[in-house]
C-alpha positions in Angstrom: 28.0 20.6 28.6 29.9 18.0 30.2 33.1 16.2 28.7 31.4 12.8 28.3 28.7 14.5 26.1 31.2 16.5 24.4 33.3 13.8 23.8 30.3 11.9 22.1 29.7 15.1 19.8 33.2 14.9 18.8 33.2 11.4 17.8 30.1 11.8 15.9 31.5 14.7 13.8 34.7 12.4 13.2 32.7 9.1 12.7 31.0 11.5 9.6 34.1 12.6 8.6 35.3 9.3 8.0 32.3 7.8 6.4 32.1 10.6 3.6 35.8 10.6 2.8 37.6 13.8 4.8 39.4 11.1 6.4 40.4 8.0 4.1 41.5 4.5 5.6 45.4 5.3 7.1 44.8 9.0 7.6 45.8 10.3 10.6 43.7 12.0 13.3 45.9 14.6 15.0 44.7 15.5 18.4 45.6 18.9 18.3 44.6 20.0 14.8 41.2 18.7 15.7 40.8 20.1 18.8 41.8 23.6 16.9 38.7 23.4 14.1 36.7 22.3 16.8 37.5 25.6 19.4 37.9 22.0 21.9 40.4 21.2 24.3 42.4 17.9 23.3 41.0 15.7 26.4 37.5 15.5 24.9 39.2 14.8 21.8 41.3 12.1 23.3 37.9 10.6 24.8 36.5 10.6 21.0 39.0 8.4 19.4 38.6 5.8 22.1 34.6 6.0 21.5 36.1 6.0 17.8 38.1 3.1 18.5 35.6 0.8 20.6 33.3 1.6 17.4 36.2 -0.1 15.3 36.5 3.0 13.4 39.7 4.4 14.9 43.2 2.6 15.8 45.4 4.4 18.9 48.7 3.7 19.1 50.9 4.3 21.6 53.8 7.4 20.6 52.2 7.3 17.4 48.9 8.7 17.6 45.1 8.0 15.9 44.7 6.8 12.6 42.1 5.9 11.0 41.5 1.7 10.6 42.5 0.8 7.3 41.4 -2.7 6.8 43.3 -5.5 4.4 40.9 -7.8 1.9 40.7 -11.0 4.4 39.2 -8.3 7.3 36.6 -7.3 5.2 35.5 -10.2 4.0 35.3 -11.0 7.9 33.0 -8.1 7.7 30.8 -9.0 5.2 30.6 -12.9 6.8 29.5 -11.2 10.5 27.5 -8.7 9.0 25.1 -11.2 7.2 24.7 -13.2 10.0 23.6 -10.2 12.1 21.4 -8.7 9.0 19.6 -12.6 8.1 18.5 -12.5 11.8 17.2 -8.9 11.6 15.8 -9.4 8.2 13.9 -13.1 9.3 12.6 -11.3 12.2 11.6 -8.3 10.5 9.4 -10.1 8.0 6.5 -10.7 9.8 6.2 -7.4 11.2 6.6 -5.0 8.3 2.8 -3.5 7.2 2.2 -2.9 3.5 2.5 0.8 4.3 6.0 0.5 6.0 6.9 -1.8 2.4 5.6 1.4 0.2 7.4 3.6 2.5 10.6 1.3 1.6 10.1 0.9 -2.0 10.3 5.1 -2.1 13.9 4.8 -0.5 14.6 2.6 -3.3 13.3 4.5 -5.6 15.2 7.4 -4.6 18.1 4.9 -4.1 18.1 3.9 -8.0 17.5 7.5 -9.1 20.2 9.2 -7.3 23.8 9.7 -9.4 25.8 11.6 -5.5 27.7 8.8 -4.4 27.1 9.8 -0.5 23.3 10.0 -1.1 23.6 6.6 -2.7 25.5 5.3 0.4 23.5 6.9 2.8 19.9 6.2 0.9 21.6 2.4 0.7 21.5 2.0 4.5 17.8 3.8 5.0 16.8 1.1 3.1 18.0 -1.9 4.4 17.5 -0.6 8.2 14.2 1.0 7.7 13.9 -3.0 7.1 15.5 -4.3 10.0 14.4 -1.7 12.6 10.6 -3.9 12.5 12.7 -6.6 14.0 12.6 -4.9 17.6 15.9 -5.8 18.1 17.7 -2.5 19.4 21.2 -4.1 20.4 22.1 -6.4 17.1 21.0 -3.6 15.0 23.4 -1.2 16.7 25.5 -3.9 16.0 25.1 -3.9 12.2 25.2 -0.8 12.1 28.3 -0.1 13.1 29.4 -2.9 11.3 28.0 -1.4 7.8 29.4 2.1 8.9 33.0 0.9 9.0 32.8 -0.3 5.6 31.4 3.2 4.3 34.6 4.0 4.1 35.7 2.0 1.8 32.0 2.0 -0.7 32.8 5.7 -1.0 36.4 4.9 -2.2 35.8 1.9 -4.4 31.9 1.9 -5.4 29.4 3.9 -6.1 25.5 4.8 -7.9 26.7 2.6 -11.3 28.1 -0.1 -9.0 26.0 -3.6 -10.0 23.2 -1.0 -10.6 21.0 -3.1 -12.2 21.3 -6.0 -9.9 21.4 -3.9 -6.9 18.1 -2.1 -8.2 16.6 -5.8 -9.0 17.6 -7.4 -5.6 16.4 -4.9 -3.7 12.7 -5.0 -5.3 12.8 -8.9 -5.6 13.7 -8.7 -1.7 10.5 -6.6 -1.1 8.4 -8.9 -2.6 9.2 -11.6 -0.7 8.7 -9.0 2.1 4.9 -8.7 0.8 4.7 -12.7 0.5 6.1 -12.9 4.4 8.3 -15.3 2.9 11.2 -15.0 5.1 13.7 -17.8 3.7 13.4 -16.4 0.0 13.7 -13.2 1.4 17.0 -13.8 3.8 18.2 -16.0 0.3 18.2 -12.8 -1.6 20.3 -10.7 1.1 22.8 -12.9 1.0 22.9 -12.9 -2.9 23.5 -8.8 -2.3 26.0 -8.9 -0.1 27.6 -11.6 -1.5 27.6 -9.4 -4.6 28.9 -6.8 -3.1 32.0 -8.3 -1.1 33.0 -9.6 -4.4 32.4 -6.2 -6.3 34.2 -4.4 -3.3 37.3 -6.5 -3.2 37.9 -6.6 -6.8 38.1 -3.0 -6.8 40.4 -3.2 -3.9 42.5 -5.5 -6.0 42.5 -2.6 -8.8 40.9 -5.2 -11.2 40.3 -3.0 -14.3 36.8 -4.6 -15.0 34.9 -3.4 -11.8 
């Protein structure tokens, strides 16, 4: 196996890491400590946190080492605005593809969405269902795009939110968004996204805030 491809393992083992907790916003990624769980040399490692950090998962500093990006409240609200302009366009496009089967085949990730009480099943069922959506756009590059976007901010959803998190308005916007699906009515449709994220951003940062009522 070459050390490109290896390299690429790595940093998908980390990026998972990362997104279900093991390594919080801050933490450090030692070189050495993960090159010894992994039976790795450190240069393959070293190539991982730069994938890492192109993804804008990962920070390297110079004499100080990998850490994990830890982002402040105005930087992911930056997120959240970038993100719904790349998901709008996905979702508008993706309307008038989606067959009534693929919209059954959706409303069964939400239903195992709303049922679900493991907060990394809820994350992960969470983005099956909006990019099970997006994927009928045929748009391969902006939906790497949002992805990676949505992944850095896993992170922080399995810290701050989680299955009761706006769960009856998550459940609701979610169902009245695949109805407009049905209806191939694409501005109602995009109208409700943004009401979710929206939603979300404000639920997120309010618990970053510590505010007692989230």
């Amino acid at each position: 196996m070459g050390s490109r491809t290896l390299a690429h393992d790595i940093a998908d083992d980390l990026r998972h890491l990362i997104e279900h907790g093991r390594y919080e916003p801050g933490a450090a990624l030692r070189q050495a400590e993960i090159a010894t769980r992994l039976g790795v040399s450190r240069i393959p490692v070293r190539e991982a946190l730069r994938i890492l950090e192109r993804d804008g998962l990962v920070a390297v500093q110079a004499n100080r080492g990998a850490f994990v990006l830890q982002h402040d409240e105005e930087e992911v609200a930056e997120l959240f605005d970038v993100r719904l302009m790349l998901e709008s366009d996905l979702l508008r496009r993706a309307s008038s593809n989606l067959s009534y089967d693929a919209i059954d085949e959706i409303a069964m990730i939400n239903s195992r969405l709303s049922a679900t009480r493991v907060q990394s099943e809820w994350i992960a069922l969470d983005e099956e269902f909006h990019f099970t959506i997006y994927a009928a756009a045929g748009r391969p590059q902006t939906l790497q795009l949002a992805r990676t976007l949505r992944r850095s901010l896993n992170a922080y959803y399995l810290r701050y939110l989680g299955p009761q998190s706006r769960a009856r308005d998550w459940n609701d916007e979610h169902q009245t968004l695949l109805r407009h699906l049905e209806r191939k009515d694409a501005d109602k449709a995009v109208a409700v996204l943004e009401q979710h994220l929206r939603g979300t951003q404000t639920l997120l940062l309010s618990a970053m805030r510590g505010d007692r009522d989230v």
